[in-house]
C-alpha positions in Angstrom: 10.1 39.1 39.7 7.4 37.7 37.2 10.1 36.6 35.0 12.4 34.7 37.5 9.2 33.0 38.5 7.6 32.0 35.1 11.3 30.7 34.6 11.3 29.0 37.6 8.3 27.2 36.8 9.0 26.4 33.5 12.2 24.6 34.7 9.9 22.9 37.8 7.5 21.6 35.1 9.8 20.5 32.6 11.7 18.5 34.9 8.7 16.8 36.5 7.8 15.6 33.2 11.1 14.7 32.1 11.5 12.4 35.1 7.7 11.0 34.7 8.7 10.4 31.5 11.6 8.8 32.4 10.0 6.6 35.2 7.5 5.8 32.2 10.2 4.8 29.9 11.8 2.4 32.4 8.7 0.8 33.6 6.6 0.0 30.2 9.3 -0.2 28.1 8.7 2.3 25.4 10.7 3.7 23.2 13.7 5.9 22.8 12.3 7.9 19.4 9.0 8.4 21.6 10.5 9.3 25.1 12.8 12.2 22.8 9.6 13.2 21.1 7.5 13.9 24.0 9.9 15.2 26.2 11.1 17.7 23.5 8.0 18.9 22.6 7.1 19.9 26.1 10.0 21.9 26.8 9.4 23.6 23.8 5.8 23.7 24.3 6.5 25.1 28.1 9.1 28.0 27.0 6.9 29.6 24.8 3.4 29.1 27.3 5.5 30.3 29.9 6.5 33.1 28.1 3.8 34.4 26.8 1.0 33.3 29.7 -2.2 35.2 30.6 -2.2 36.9 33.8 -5.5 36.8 34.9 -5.2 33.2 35.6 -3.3 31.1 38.6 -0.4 29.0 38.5 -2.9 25.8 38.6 -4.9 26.9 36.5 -1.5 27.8 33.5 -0.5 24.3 34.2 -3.7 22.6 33.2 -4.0 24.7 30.3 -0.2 23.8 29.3 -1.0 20.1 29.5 -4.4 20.3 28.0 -2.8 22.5 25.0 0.7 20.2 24.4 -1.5 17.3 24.4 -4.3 18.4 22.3 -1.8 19.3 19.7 0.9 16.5 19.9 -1.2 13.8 20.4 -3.7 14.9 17.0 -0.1 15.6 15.4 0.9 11.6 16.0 -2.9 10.9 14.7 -2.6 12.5 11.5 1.1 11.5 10.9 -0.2 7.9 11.4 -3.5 8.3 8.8 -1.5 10.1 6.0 1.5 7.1 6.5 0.3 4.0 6.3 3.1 2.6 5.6 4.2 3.5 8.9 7.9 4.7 8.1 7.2 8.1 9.5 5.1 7.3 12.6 8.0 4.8 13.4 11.2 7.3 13.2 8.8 9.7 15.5 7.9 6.7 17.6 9.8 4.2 17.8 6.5 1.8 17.2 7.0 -0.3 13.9 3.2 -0.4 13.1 1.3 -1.0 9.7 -2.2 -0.4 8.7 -3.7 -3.4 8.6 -5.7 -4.0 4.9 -8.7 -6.5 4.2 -9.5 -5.7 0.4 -10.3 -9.5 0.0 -10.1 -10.8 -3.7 -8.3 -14.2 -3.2 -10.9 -15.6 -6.1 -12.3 -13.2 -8.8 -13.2 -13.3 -12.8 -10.4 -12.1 -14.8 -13.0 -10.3 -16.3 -14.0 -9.3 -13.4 -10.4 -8.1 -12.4 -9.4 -6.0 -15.5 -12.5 -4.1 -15.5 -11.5 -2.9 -11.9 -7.6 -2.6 -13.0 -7.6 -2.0 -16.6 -4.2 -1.4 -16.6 -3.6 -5.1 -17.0 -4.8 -7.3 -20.1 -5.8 -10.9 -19.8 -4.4 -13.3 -23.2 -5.8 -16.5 -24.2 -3.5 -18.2 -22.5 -5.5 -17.5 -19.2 -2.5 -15.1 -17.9 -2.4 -11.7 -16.7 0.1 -9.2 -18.7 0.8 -6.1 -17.3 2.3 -4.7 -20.6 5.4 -2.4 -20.7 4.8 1.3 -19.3 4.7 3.5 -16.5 1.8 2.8 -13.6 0.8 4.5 -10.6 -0.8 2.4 -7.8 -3.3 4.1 -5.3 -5.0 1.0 -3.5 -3.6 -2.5 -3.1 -4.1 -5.0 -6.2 -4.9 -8.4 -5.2 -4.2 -11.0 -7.8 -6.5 -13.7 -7.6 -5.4 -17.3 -7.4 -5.4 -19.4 -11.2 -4.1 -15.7 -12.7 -0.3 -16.4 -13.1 0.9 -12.8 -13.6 4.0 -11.5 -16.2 5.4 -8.2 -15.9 7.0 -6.8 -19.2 10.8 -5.6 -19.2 10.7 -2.0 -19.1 7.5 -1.7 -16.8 7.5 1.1 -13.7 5.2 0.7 -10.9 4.9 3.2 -8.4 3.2 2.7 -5.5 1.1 5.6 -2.9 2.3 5.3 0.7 1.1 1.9 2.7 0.4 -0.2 -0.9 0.9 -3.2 -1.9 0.5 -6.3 -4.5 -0.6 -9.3 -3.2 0.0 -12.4 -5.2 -2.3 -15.7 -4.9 -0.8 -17.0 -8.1 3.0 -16.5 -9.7 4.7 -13.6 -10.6 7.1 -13.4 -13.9 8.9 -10.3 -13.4 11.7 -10.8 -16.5 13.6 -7.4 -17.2 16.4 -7.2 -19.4 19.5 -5.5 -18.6 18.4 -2.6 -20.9 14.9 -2.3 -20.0 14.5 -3.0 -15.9 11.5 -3.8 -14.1 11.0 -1.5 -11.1 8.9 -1.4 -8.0 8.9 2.0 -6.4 7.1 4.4 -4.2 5.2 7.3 -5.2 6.4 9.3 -3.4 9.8 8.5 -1.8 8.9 10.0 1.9 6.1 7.6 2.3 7.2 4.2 1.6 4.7 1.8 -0.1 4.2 -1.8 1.2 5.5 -4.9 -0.3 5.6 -7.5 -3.6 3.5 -10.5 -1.4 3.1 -13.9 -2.7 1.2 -16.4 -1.2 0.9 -20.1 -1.7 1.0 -20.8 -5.4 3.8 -22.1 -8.3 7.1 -20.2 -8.2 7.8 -16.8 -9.1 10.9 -15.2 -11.0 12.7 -12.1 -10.9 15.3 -11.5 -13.4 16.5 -7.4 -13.6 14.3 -6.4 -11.2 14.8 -3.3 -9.0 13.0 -2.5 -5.6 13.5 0.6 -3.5 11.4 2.4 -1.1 9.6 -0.5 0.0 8.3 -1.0 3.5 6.3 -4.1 4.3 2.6 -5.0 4.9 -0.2 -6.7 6.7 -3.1 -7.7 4.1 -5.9 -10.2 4.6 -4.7 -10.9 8.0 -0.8 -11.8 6.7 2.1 -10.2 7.5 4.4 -9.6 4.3 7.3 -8.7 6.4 9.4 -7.5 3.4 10.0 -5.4 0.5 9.7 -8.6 -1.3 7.8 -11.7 0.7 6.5 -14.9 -0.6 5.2 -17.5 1.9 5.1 -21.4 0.8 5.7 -20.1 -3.1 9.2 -21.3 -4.3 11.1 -18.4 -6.5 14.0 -17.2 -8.9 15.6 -14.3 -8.4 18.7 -12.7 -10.5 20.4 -9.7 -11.3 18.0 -7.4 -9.5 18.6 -4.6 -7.3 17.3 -4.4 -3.9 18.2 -0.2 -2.1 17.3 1.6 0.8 14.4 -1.2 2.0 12.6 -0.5 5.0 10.7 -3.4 6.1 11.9 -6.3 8.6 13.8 -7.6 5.5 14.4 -6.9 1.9 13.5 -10.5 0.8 11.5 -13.0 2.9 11.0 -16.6 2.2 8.9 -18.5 4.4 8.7 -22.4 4.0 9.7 -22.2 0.3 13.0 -22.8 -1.8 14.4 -20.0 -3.0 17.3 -19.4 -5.4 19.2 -15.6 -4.8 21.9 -14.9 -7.2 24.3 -12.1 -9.0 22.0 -9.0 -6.9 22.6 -6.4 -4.8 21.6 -5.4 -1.6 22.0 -1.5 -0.3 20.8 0.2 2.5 18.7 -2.4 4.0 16.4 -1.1 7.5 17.1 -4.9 9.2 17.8 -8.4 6.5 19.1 -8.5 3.5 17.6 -12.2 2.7 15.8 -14.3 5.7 14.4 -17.7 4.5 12.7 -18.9 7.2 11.8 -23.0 7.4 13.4 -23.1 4.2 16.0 -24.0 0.9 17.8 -22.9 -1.8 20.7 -21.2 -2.7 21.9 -17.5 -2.6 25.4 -16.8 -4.5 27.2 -14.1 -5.7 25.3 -11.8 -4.5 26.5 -8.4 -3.0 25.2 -7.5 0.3 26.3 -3.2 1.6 25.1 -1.8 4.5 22.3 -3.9 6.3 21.5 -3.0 9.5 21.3 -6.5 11.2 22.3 -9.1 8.8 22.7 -9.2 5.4 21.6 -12.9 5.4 20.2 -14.6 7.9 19.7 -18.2 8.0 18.7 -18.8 11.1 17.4 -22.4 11.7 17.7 -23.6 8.3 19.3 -26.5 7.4 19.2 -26.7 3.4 20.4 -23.6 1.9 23.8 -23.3 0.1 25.7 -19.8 0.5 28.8 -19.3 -1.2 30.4 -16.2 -3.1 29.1 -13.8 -1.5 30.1 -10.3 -0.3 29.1 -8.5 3.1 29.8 -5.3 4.0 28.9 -3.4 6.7 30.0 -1.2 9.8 30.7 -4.1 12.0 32.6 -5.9 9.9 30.2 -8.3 7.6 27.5 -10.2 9.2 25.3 -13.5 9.0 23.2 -15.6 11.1 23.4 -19.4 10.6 22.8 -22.2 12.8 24.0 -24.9 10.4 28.1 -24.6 8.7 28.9 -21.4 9.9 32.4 -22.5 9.3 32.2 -23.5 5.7 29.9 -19.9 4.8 32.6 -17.8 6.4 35.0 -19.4 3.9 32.9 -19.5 1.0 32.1 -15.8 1.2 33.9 -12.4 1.7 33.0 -10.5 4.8 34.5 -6.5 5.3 33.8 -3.5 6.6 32.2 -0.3 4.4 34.2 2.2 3.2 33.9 6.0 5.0 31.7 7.0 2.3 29.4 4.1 2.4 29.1 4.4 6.2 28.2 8.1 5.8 25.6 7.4 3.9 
């Protein structure tokens, strides 16, 4: 008779809470990956309290104990998983929040001096430019390039970023690989995605055999770098790099810049492939497999040639223009992945 009625309620309790939650869910809005989560837990937390409850106490009093015990644990579970991820990958497939940890580390103007002492990874030439020479580094906080430091990256050079970091650009970037010796932007550790390439407000950047993967996206000095690779107001070359398996709002995002995209490769992008916002350029002959929402999306810009491009994806190859939709649907190749690719 004790079983039936730990059983029965188990099942009363689980299904109060399944339909709070769902009232919850319907009412604020949140999200699918969060309403699973907490609702799975519980059962699971409920068949083994129920199974293995104390005797000396009342129904009442099991029930708060339950509730105080599932929360206690699931709620300082979802508080660690959101300290040891800061780059947020994690908390958002548990969650369904797409949250960052928000960075100040400052250092918009610093000596170079000053700045290889605290990163003596890079050398400073005569020429007043920053040279991170060819090599293998591993990035624990965010690096902040000051502004009047134009930055080159030597071909062959592997950076490898802990979870949440980034580097922020105030002045340009010259990342020139070759097509034997790659430049490539990585995450430490490929669970916890690192942040984003940023850069802000200076004299164009280039990219030429330049690889990205793992990358997430961050919110440093009160800016959002939305992508894998964002630059705001800073015009930029890119060729013959690789962007695969991105995981911020985009893999490339230009904001009020011109930006010229050609002969690179987009795979297994969370949301965008390329999104220039208030912007121009060009982006041609690229290859664009298995973004999520678009692979480019053009949305509101008026300037900004597209043309030999191919987009692949399971619905069929997709872009968002306001501006000659016509003329990009001709001028570029639009299909559906393979079995294998969708798989994937």
């Amino acid at each position: 008779m004790k079983g039936n009625r730990n059983i029965r309620l188990a099942v009363t309790g689980v299904l109060s809470f399944v339909l709070l939650m769902l009232l919850l869910k319907l009412m604020f809005h949140f999200p699918r990956q969060l309403f699973i989560l907490l609702s799975g837990s519980f059962i699971a937390a409920s068949i083994l309290f129920w199974g293995f409850r104390m005797r000396k106490h009342n129904d009442w009093a099991h029930i708060l104990i339950l509730t105080f015990a599932w929360s206690a644990v699931t709620f300082s579970g979802l508080g660690l998983v959101h300290r040891l991820d800061p780059g947020g990958w994690i908390w958002y497939r548990l969650t369904g929040y797409d949250r960052v940890i928000a960075e100040r580390p400052g250092g918009q103007t610093c000596a170079p001096e000053e700045f290889v002492r605290q990163h003596p990874m890079f050398k400073f030439d005569e020429k007043d430019q920053l040279i991170l020479p060819a090599g293998e580094y591993e990035f624990d906080e965010t690096v902040i390039v000051p502004s009047g430091m134009p930055l080159l990256i030597e071909p062959g050079t592997t950076l490898k970023f802990a979870g949440g970091r980034s580097l922020i650009s105030y002045s340009g970037i010259h990342a020139g690989g070759t097509e034997e010796a790659p430049i490539l932007f990585t995450a430490r550790n490929s669970l916890c995605k690192w942040g984003a390439v940023g850069i802000v407000r200076t004299n164009e950047s280039v990219f030429k055999h330049v690889r990205f993967e793992h990358a997430r996206r961050a919110r440093v000095n009160g800016i959002d770098f939305v992508a894998g690779l964002s630059l705001i107001e800073t015009d930029v070359q890119i060729s013959n790099c690789e962007f695969s398996d991105m995981f911020g709002k985009d893999a490339i995002n230009v904001q009020r810049a011109h930006a010229v995209v050609r002969n690179s490769l987009f795979e297994n992008v969370f949301k965008d492939g390329i999104d220039i916002d208030a912007g121009s350029g060009e982006i041609s002959y690229n290859r664009f497999i298995n973004c999520q929402d678009e692979g480019i999306d053009l949305s509101e810009n008026f300037d900004v040639e597209v043309f030999g491009n191919e987009i692949f994806d399971r619905y069929g190859g997709r872009i968002a223009a306001d501006n000659n939709i016509q003329e990009i649907k001709e001028g570029n190749t639009f299909g559906y992945l393979s079995k294998r690719q969708a798989d994937l």
